[in-house]
N, C-alpha and C positions, 0 to 999 in steps of 0.2 A: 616210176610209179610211186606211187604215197603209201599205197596199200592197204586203206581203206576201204576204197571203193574197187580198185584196181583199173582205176585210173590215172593222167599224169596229174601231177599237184598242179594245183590253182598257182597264180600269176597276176599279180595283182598289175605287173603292166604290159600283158597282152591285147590290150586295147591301145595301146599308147605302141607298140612295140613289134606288131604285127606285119604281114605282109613279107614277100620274100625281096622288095628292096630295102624298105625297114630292116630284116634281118641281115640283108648282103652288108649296108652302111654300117651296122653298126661289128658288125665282123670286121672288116676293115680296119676301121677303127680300133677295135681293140689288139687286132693282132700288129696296126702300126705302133700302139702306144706300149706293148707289153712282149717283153721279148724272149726268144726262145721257146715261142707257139706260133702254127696257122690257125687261122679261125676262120671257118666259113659255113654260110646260112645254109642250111638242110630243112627240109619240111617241120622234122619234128623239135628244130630250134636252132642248136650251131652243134657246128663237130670243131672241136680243140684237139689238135695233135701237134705236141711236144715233139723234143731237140731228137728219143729215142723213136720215133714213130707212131707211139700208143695213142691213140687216139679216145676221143668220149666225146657222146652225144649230152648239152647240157639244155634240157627242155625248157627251160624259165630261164629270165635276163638276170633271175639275183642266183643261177646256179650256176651259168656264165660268170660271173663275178666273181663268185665266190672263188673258184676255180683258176682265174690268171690275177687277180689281185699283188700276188706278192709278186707276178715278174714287171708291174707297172714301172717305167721310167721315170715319170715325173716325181718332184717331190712335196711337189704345194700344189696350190688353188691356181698361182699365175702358169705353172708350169703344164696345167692341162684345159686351160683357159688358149695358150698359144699353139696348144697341141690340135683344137678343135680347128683350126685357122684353113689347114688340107683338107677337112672332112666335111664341112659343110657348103657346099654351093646354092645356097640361096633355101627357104623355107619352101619343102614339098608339101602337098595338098594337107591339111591339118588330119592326123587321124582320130577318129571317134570325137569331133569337134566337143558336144557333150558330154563327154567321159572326164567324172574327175576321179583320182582316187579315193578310197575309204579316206573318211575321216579320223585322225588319229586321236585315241579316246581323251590322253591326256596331253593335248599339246605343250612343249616345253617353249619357253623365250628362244627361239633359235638365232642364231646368228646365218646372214645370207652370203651364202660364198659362190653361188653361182646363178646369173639368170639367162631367160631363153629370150633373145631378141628376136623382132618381129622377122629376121632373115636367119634366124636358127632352128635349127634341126630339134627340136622337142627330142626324138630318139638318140639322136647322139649324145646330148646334152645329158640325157636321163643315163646312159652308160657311162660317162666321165664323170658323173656325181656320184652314182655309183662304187666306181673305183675310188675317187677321192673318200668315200666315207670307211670304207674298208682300208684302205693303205696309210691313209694320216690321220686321219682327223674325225678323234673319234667324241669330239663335243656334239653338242645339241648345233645342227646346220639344216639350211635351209636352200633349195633349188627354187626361185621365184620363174614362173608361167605366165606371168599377168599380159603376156601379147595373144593370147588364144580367146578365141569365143568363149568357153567355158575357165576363166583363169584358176589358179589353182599355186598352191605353194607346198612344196612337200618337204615334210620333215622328215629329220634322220638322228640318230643317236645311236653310240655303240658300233658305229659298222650297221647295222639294219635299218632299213626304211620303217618309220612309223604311221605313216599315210598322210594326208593333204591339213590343210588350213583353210579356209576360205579367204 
């Protein structure tokens, strides 16, 4: 909860992120890339439980993130580029074809260190970016979409997402 409204916080990619195969894939995935957690899709987002048992529900994909970041394996861009290679089995139906992110107010020159091919998983893609901006690299970077009906290119700086490009 946010605690404003008392409701859960907004999510800026629960349109992109949604659905309980959406959420199973990208569990997966993170619990194969980052170690010393389970991770699996629950209604109200994933459950992460650690080496001791303690488990936590993390309702949004950037509190999922935030949360196994440091036990990521990879150390670079190529090392979670070859990581995606098991997780993706061809591009599932596009979700929210329409959906792009916010616009980020002040878009910086980003550098592109990962794109989503016309047979990549848009959600997987968006949690291994994810991870990659939290764990290394914390420049001005860029996830390119340009295979979607609605394309899109999102920036990131600091470890945080700052929303899309056109």
């Amino acid at each position: 909860m946010c605690g404003a409204c008392g409701g859960l916080p907004s999510d800026w990619a629960v349109p992109l992120v949604s659905g309980h195969r959406r959420r199973s894939a990208i569990a997966r995935y993170v619990g194969g890339v980052c170690t010393g957690v389970a991770v699996r899709a629950v209604p109200q987002g994933w459950l992460v439980t650690g080496a001791t048992g303690a488990a936590r529900v993390m309702p949004t994909l950037d509190r999922l993130l935030d949360g196994v970041f440091r036990r990521l394996t990879a150390t670079g861009w190529a090392d979670l580029e070859a990581s995606l290679r098991d997780h993706e089995n061809g591009a599932a139906a596009e979700p929210y074809p329409g959906y792009r992110p916010r616009e980020a107010p002040h878009p910086p020159a980003a550098l592109t260190v990962m794109s989503v091919p016309s047979h990549g998983s848009l959600h997987v893609r968006l949690a291994a970016f994810g991870l990659g901006i939290r764990a290394f690299d914390r420049r001005a970077v860029a996830l390119d979409a340009r295979e979607r009906e609605t394309p899109f290119r999102l920036l990131a700086s600091d470890g945080r997402i700052l929303g899309s490009a056109p």
